[in-house]
N, C-alpha and C positions, 0 to 999 in steps of 0.2 A: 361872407365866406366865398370860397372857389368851388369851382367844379374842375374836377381831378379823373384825367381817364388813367386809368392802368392796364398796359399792357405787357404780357409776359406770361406765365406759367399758372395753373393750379394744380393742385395734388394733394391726394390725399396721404398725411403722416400716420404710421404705427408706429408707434414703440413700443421697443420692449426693454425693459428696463431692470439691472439686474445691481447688487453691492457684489458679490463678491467670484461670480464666474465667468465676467467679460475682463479679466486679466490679461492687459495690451505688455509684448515682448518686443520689439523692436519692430511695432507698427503691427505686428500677431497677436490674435487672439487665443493664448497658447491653450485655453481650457475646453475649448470646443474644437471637433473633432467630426468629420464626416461620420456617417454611420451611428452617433452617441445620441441620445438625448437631455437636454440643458431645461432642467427648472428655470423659467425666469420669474423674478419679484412680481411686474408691474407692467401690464398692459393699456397702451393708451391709445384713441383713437383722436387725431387732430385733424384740422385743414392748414395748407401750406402751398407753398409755390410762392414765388414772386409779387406776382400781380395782389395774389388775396390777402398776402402780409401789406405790401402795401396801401391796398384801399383801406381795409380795417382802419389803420392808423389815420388816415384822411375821416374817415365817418366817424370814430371816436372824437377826432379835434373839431368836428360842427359841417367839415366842406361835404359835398356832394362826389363820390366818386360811382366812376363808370367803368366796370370790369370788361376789358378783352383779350379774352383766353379761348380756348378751346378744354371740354370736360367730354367725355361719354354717358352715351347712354344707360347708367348702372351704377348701383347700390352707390359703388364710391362716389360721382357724379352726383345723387342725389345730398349726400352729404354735404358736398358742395355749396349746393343749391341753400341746402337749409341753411348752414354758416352764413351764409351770405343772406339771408331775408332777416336774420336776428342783428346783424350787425345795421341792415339797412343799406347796402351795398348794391347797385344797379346792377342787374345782371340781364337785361333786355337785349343787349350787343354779344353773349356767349354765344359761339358757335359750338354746334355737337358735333361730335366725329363719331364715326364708324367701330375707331379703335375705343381702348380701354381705357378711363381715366388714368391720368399719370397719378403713382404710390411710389412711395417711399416706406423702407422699414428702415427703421431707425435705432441699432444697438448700443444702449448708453449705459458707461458706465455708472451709476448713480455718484461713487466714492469720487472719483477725479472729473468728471464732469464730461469726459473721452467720449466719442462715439467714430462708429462706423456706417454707412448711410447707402443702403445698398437700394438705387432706386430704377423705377420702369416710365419711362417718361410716357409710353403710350400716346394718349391725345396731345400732350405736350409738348410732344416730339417733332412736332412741326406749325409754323406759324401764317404759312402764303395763302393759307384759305380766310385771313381775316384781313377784310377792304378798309382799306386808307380812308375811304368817301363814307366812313360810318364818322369821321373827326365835324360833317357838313353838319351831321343833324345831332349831333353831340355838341358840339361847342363847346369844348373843355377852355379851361384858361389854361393850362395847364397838362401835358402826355409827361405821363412816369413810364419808364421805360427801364424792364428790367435784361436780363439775357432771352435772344428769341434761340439760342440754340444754333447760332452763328448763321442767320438767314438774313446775310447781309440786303440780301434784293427786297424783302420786306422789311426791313430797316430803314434803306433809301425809302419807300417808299412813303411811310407813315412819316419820316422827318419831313420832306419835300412839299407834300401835305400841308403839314403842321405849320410850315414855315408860312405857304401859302395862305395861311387863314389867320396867322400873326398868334399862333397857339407856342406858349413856350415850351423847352422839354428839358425834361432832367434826364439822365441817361446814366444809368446804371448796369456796364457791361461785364458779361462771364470771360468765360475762359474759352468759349466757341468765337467769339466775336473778337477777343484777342489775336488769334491766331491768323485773322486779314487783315494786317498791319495797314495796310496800303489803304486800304475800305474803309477801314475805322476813322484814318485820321481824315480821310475825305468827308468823314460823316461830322466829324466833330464841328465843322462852321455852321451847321444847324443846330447845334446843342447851348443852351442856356447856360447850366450846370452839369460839371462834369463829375462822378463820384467814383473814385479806384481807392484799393490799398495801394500799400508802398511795390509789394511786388507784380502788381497789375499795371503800374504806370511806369514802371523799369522795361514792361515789355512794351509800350508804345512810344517812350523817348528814350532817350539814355541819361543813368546820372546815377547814382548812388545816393545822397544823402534826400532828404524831403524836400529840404530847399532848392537842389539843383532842380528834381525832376518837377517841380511846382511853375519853377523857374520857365522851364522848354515847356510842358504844359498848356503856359499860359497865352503861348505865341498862337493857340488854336483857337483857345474862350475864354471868356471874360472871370466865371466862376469855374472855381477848381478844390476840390478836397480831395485829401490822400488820408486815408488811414493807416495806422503802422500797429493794430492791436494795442500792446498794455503801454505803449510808447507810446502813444495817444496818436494826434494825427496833426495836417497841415491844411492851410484853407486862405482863399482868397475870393474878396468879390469882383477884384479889379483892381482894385484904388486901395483895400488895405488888406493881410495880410494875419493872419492869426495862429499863432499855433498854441495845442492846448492838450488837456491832459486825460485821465479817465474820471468822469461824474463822479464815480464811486468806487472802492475797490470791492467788490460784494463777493461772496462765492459764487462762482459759475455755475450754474445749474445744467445748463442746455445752451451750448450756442450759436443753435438752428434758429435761423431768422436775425442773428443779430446784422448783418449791413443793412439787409431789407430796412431795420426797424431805424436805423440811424438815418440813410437817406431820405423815408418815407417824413419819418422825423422833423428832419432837416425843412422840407418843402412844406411840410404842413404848416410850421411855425411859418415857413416865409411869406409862406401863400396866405396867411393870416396877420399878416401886416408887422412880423415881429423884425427886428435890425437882422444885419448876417451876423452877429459873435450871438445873441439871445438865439436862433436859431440853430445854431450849431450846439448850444448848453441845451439846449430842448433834445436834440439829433442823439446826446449823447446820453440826456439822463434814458430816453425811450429807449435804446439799447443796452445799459444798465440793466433797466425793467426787465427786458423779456429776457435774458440770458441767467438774470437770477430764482427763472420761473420755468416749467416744462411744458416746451412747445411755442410756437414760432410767435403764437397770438396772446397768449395766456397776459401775459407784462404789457401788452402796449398801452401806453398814457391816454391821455382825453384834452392835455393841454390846461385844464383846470388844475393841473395839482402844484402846491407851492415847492417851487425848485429852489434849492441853494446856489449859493457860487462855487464853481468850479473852477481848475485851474487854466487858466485861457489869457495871454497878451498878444498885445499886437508886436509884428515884429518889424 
């Protein structure tokens, strides 16, 4: 198996969880009201962020992952902590901040599966306090890389790194790190695999269909996946070319954590010696999983469980 560093975000999730007074109006929550007060159903306390969705899914499929985030010092932090020694998760390389753990409150509808995700990044909120030179005595095969909150200068840095110590990376950018077009795609000849939706990859090339933007994409890195939600997605490792559909059609539950859980997915199969289309049926059943379940962790696989065929050809 591999050793998997992850870096990117922690935080702690609440939900609250309600059937029938988070009633969405045109993206409004028309039943709550300043000043009122709202019974909700269902209280839930999770851990969440990028980085911790990510590893989870490496330490359930057998690899060794190594957490670097930044948490604070308190309650929520501690929580953390704990999630992270049950899962068996490296947390030796966290740094503490001054500030508050990053929360999230999470108002979901139970009925349609809707939420709104009102969150505090806190310690999350910044990434330049965590050194490149921790990859020396790490020695990951492998940097997941989720959004630093658009700090492209620590971005370059841990790639350049990475590149230098012959560590691959998968790279899985936000919506902060879109917005330096220029940055981004300089960053992309260090990245292994690259993982966007369909409307994240319209903002770094031009194209409209999947196959156009896969198409220019591909002039950057060798692996490339686009997701397009219930329209499944598109994928190449180089040399072939796949598109494919949804694992399952399930009821959505909750679908906090689902790319985390499909990229995380994705690398853990590969990093465990599985082909790129078996990989990608893995990327998709673990996204399945967690979206049919409440909270970003609850679903993710272990890599042991027998999968079906899904719809997926080469194109």
């Amino acid at each position: 198996m591999a050793r998997i560093a992850a870096l990117g975000s922690s935080l702690q999730d609440i939900y609250l969880v309600d059937h029938d007074d988070l009633v969405s109006d045109s993206g409004k929550y028309e039943r709550i009201h300043i000043g009122t007060k709202v019974d909700i159903d269902k209280v839930s306390y999770e851990v969440g962020g990028g980085a911790t969705n990510a590893a989870t899914t490496f330490v359930r499929h057998g690899h060794e992952a190594i957490l670097l985030s930044n948490i604070g010092r308190d309650i929520a932090g501690e929580a953390i902590l704990k999630c992270l020694d049950e899962e068996g998760i490296d947390n030796s390389y966290l740094c503490y901040s001054k500030d508050s753990t990053g929360c999230s409150v999470i108002l979901l509808d139970s009925k349609s599966g809707e939420r709104t995700i009102l969150t505090h990044r806190g310690a999350s909120a910044r990434f330049d306090n965590i050194s490149e030179k921790c990859l020396d005595m790490i020695s990951p095969d492998w940097l997941y890389v989720t959004t630093l909150r658009g700090d492209m200068a620590t971005l370059e840095r841990f790639f350049k790194k990475a590149k230098k110590l012959d560590i691959k990376i998968m790279f899985n950018p936000g919506e902060l790190e879109l917005k330096h077009k220029r940055n981004l795609t300089k960053l992309l000849e260090y990245v292994d695999v690259l993982l966007v939706n369909k409307r994240e990859a319209a903002e770094i090339v031009p194209g409209k269909t999947l196959t156009e933007l896969l198409s220019r994409l591909k002039n950057y890195l060798r692996m490339v996946i686009i997701t397009d939600g219930q329209m499944g997605a598109i994928a190449t490792d180089g040399a072939k070319t796949f598109r494919f559909g949804l694992y399952e059609d399930l009821k959505v539950v909750d679908t906090t954590g689902a790319g985390d859980a499909f990229g995380s997915g994705f690398l853990a199969a590969l990093a465990a010696g599985k082909s790129f289309g078996d990989s990608l049926t893995f990327a998709s059943a673990n996204s399945t999983s967690v979206v049919s379940k409440l909270g970003a962790k609850t679903g993710i696989l272990t890599g042991r469980e027998r999968l079906h065929q899904m719809p997926i050809q080469e194109v």
